[in-house]
C-alpha positions as CSV (number, residue, x, y, z in Angstrom):
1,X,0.0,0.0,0.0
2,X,2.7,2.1,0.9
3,X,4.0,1.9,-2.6
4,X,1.3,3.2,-4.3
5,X,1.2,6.6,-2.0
6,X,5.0,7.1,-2.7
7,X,4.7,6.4,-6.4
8,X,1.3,9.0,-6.8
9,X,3.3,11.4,-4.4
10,X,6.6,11.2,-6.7
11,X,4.3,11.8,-10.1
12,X,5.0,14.8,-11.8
13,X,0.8,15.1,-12.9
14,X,-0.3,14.6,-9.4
15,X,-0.7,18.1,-7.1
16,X,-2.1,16.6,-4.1
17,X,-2.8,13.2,-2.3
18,X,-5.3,12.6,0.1
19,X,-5.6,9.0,2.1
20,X,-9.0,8.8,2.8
21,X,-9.0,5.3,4.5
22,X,-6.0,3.5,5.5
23,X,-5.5,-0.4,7.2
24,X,-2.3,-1.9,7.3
25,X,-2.6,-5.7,9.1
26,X,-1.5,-8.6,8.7
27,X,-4.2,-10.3,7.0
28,X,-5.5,-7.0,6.3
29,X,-4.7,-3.9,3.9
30,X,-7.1,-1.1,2.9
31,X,-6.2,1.9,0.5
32,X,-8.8,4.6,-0.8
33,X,-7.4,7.8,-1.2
34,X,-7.9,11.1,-3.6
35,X,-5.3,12.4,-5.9
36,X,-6.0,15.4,-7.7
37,X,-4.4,15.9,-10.8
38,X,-2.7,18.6,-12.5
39,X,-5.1,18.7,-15.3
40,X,-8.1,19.6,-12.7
41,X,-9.5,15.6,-13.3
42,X,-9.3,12.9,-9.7
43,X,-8.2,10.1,-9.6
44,X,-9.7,7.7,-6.9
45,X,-7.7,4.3,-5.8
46,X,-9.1,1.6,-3.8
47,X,-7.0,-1.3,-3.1
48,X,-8.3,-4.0,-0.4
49,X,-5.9,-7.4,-0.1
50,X,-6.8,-10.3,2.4
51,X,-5.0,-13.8,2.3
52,X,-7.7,-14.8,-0.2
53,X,-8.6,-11.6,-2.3
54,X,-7.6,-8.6,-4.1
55,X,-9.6,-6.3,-4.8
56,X,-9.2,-2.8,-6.7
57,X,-10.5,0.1,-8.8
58,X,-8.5,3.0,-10.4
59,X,-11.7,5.6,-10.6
60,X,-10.6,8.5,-13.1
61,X,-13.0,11.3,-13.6
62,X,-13.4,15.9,-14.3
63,X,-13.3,17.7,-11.9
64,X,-17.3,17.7,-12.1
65,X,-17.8,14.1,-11.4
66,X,-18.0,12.4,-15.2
67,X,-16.1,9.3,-15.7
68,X,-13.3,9.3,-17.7
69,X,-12.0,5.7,-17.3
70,X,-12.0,3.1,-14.6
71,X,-10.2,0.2,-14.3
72,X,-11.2,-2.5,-12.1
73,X,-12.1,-6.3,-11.4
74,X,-16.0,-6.4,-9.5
75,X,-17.3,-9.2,-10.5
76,X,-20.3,-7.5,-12.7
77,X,-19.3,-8.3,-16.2
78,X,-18.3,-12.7,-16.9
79,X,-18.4,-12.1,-20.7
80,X,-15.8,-9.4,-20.4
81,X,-12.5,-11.8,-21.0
82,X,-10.2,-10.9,-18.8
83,X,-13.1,-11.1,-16.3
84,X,-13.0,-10.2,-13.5
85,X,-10.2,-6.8,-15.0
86,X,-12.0,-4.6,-16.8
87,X,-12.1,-1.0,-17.4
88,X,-14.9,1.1,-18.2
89,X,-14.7,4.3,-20.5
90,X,-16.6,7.7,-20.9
91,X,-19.4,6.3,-18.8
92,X,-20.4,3.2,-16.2
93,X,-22.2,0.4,-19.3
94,X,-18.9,0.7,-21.7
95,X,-17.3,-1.9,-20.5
96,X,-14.0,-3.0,-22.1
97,X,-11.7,-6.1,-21.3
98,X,-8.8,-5.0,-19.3
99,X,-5.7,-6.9,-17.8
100,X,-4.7,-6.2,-14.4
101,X,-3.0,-2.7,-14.0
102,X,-0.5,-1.7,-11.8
103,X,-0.4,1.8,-10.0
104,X,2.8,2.4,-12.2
105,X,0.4,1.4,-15.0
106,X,-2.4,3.9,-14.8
107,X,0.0,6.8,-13.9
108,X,1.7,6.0,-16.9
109,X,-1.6,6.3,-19.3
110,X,-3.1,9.4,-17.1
111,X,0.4,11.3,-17.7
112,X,-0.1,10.4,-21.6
113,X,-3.5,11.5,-21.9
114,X,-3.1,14.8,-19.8
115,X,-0.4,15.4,-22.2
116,X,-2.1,15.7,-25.1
């Protein structure tokens, strides 16, 4: 968990981190926090990990609340292929197959598109 805050804190697009929830056990680890971007757009991470699960969802949207792109693996969509990872674009029922990202992974595509 601690990796993911030092990698959004050392990223040149975001301004501001903020950990909303934190829980850091043994068979027990909780991340949501709030980064806001340079652009004006948030990014939202959730991250929970048990022995057994994994669970996450990089939640990009304006600064007005629209979706931009998620990325995550709820169980809602078994015809996706890479079910559970998917990722859903410009609004909640586009739903497009999606490995498993890394923190490293979204950073990288959010820096690209802010870019252009």
């Amino acid at each position: 968990m601690y990796e993911i805050i030092a990698e959004l804190e050392h990223s040149s697009i975001v301004r501001q981190a903020e950990i909303i929830n934190l829980i850091n056990e043994p068979d027990l680890q909780v991340l949501y926090l709030k980064a806001s971007l340079s652009d004006g757009s948030v990014l939202y991470v959730r991250e929970t990990v048990t022995p057994t699960s994994d669970k996450y969802s990089y939640h990009w949207q304006t600064a007005d609340g629209q979706l931009i792109r998620r990325w995550d693996n709820a169980p809602h969509w078994p015809a996706v292929h890479t079910y559970p990872h998917h990722c859903h674009v410009g609004r909640p029922d586009n739903v497009l197959p999606s490995d498993r990202p890394t923190i490293s992974d979204v950073i990288q595509y959010l820096t690209e598109q802010i870019a252009k």
